[in-house]
C-alpha positions as CSV (number, residue, x, y, z in Angstrom):
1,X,-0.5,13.9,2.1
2,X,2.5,11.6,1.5
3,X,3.1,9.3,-1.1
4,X,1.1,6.0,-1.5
5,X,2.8,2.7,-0.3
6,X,2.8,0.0,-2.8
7,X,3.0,-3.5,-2.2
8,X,4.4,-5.4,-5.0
9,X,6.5,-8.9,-6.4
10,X,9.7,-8.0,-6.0
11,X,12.5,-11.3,-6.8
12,X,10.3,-14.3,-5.2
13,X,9.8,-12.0,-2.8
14,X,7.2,-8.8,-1.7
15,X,8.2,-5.4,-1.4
16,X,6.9,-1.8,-0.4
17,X,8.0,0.8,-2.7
18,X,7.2,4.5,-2.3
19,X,4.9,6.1,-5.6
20,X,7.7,7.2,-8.0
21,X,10.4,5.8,-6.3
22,X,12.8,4.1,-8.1
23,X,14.3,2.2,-5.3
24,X,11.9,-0.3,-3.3
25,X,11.7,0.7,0.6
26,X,11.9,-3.0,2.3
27,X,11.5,-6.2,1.1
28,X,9.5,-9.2,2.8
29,X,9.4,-12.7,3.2
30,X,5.3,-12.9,2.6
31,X,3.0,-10.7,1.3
32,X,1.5,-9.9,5.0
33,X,4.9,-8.4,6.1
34,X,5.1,-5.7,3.4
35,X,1.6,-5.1,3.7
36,X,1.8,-4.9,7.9
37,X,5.5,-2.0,7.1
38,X,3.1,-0.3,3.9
39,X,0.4,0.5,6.2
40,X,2.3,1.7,9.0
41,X,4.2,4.1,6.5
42,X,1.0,5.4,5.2
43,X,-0.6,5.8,8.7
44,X,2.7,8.5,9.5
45,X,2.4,10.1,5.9
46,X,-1.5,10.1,5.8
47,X,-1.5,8.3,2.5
48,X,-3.0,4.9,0.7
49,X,-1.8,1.7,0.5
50,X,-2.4,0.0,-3.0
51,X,-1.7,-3.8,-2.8
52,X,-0.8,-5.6,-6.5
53,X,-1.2,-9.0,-7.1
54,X,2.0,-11.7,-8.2
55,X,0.4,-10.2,-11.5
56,X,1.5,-6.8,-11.0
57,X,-2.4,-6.1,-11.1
58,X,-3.8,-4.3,-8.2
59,X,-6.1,-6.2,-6.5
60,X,-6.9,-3.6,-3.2
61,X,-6.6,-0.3,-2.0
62,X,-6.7,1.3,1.6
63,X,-7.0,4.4,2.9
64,X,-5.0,6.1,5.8
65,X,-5.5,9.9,4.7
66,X,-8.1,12.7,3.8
67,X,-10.0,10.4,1.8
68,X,-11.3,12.4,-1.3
69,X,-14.0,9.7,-1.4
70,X,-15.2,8.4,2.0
71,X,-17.6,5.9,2.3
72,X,-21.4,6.8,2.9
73,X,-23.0,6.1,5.9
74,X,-25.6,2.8,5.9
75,X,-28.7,4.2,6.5
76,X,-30.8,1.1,8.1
């Protein structure tokens, strides 16, 4: 599995930044953009996407790997 894609603030701006990375991958006009280049980089490295708020806080996660935790099936 490859290394989550985080979407953060980055200088009035959004950007994506590998986990652990120092250095920030792209950088994006809106919010959407980075999330739209986050998720296609976890889609190739079967790994999450974790989305942070202008606070720095994350605010959602998704999934594009082996998820450890799946969701259950609705059972109607």
């Amino acid at each position: 599995m490859g290394k989550d894609q985080h979407v953060v603030p980055y200088d009035n701006k959004w950007a994506v930044r590998g986990e652990g990375n120092g250095r920030i991958t792209s950088d994006h006009r809106t919010q959407g953009a980075a999330i739209n280049i986050a998720r296609r980089i976890a889609i190739n490295q079967q790994s999450e996407v974790v989305i942070h708020g202008r606070d720095g806080k994350i605010r959602d996660k998704d999934s594009y790997g082996n998820d450890s935790c799946p969701p259950r099936d609705k059972k109607h």
